[in-house]
C-alpha positions as CSV (number, residue, x, y, z in Angstrom):
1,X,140.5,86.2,111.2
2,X,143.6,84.5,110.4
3,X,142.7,81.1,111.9
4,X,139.4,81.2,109.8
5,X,141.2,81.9,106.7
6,X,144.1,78.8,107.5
7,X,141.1,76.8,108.6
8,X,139.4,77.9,104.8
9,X,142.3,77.0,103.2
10,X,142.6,73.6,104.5
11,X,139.0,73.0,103.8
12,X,139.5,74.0,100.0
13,X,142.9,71.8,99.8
14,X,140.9,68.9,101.3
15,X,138.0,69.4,98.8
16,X,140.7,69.7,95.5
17,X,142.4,66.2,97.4
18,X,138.9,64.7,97.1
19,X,138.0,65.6,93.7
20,X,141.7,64.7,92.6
21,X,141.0,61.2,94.5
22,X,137.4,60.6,92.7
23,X,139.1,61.1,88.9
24,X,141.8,58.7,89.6
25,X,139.3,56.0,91.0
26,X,137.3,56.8,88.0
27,X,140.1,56.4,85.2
28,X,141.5,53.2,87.3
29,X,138.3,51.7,87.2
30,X,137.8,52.4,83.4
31,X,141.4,51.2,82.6
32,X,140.4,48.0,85.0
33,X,137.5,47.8,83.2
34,X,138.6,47.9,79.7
35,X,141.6,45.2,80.0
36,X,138.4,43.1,81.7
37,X,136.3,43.1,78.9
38,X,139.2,43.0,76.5
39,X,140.7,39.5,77.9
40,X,137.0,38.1,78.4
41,X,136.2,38.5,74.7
42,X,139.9,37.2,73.8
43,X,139.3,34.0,75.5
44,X,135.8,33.2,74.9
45,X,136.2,33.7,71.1
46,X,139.2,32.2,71.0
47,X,138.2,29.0,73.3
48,X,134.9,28.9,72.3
49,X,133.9,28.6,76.3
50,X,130.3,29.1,75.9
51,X,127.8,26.9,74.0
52,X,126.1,29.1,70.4
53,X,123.5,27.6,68.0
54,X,124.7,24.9,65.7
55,X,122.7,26.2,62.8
56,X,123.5,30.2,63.4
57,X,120.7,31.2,61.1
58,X,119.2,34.9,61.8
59,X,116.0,33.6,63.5
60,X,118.4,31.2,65.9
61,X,120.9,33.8,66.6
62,X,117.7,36.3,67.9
63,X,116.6,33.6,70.0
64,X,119.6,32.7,71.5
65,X,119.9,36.3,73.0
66,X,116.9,36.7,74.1
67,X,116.8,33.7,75.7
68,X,120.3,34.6,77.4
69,X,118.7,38.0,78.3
70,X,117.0,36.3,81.2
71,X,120.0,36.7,83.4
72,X,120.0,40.6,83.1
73,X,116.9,40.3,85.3
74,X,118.7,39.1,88.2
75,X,120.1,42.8,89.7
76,X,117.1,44.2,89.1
77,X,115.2,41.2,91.2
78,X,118.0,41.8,93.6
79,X,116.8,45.8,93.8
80,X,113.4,45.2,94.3
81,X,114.6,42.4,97.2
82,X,116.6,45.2,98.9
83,X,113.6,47.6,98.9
84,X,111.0,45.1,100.0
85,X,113.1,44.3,102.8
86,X,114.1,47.9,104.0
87,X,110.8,48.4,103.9
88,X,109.9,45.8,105.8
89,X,112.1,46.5,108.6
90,X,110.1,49.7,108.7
91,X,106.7,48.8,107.5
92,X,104.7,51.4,110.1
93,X,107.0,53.9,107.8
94,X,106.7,52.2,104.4
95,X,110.4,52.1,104.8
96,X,111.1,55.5,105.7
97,X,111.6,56.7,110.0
98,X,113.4,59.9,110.8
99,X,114.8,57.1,113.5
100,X,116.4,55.3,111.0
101,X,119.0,57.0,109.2
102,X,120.7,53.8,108.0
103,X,117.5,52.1,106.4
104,X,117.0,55.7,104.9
105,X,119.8,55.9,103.2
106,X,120.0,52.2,101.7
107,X,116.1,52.7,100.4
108,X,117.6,55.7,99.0
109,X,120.6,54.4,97.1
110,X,118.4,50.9,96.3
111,X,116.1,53.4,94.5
112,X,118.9,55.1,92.5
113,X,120.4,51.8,91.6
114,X,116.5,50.4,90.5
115,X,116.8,53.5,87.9
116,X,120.1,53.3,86.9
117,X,120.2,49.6,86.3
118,X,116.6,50.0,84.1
119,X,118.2,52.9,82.2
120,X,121.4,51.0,81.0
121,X,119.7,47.5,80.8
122,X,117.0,49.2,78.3
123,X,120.5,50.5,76.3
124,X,122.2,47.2,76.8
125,X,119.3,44.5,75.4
126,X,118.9,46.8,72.6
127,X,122.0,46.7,71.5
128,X,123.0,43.0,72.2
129,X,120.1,42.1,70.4
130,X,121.3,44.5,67.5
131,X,124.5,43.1,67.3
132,X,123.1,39.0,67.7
133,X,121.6,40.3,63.9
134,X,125.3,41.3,62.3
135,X,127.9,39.7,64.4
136,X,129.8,36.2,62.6
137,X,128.9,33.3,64.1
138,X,132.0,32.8,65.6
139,X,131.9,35.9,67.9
140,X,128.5,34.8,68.7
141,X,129.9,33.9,72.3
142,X,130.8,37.6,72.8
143,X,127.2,38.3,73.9
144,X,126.3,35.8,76.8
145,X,130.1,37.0,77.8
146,X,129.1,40.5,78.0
147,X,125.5,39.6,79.9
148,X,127.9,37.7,82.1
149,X,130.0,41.1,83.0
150,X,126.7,43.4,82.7
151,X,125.2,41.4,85.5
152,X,128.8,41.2,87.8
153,X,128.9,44.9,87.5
154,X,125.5,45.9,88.4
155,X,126.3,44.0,91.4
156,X,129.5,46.0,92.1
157,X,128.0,49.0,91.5
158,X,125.7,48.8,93.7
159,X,127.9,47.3,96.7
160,X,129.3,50.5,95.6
161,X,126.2,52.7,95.8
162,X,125.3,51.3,99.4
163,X,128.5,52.7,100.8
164,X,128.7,55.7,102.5
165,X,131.6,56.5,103.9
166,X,133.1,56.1,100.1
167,X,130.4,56.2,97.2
168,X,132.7,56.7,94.7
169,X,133.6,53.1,94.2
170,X,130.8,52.7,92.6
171,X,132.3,53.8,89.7
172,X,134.3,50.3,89.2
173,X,130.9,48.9,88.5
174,X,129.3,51.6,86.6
175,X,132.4,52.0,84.9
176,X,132.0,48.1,83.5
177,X,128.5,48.8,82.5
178,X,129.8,51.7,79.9
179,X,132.4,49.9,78.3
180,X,129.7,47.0,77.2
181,X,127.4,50.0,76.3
182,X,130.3,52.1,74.4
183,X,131.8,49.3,73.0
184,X,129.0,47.6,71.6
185,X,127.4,50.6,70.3
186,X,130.9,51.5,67.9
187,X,130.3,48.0,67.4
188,X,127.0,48.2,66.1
189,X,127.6,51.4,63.9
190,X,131.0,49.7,62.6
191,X,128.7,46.6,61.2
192,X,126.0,48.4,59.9
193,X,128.3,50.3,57.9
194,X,130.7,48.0,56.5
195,X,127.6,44.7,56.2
196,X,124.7,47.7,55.7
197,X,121.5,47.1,57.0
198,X,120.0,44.2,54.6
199,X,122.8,41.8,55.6
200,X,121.4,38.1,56.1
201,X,117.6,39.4,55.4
């Protein structure tokens, strides 16, 4: 009796070590994360690294984003590559064999990253496009800048996702994808208010 409760109590130590381990990964990967996003915006406003329209009219602006947009495909092409192949390995299974635990799991986690990626990607264009409508045409550069980081973080998070033995760094990723979201939804609320809705119509 007293072994089972020593060996209970080690199991419930190890368990408040684990959750203790996940929050700090989490909060390091936001703090990462934030000083990330913060330096890329410094230096591409401030060094004007990427190309914008010469003539940054509200028609040109809409374009340029959309156009840039293209690249937020690429994770989700890389999803759907994952799958296809997974499911190729297995194709008398359509991807799924009780003797295949490993190709399991990685259809699994390829389908959760497919959903995830969709869900913030539908937040993310809306918002970048939102912002191409109110943002100066100096800090125009800001959005290919965060497509740039969207893209590198779906990546992460799924290298991530696909690992087992620890999951949890897929928060480093994940946790770059809700600083563009977070940031540039205060930053599309902040603009409305102080431009209003009408500005440059």
């Amino acid at each position: 009796m007293q072994t089972s409760t020593k060996v209970s109590d080690r199991g419930m130590a190890s368990h408040a070590e684990s959750k203790r381990s996940g929050r700090n990964t989490v909060l390091k990967a936001v703090i990462i994360n934030w000083i990330t996003f913060v330096i890329s915006c410094y230096l591409t406003v401030n060094y004007q690294l990427i190309p914008t329209p010469k003539t940054p009219s509200l028609l040109n602006r809409i374009v340029f984003t959309t156009r840039m947009m293209v690249v937020t495909v690429l994770p989700l092409q890389f999803g759907v590559a994952v799958i296809m192949k997974t499911r190729a390995d297995n194709y008398s299974t359509m991807g799924l064999s009780p003797a295949n635990a490993k190709g399991n799991y990685v259809l699994n986690m390829a389908n959760r990253y497919m959903q995830n990626t969709t869900e913030q990607l539908i937040m993310f264009i809306v918002l970048q496009l939102t912002l191409s409508t109110l943002l100066s045409p100096e800090y125009l550069p800001l959005i290919p800048t965060s497509i740039f980081l969207f893209v590198v973080s779906r990546f992460i998070f799924f290298a991530g996702y696909i690992d087992a033995k620890r999951p949890i760094n897929r928060a480093y990723g994940f946790a770059m994808t809700l600083v563009l979201n977070i940031s540039a939804t205060i930053m599309c609320f902040f603009l409305m208010v102080t431009k209003g809705p009408t500005f440059d119509l």
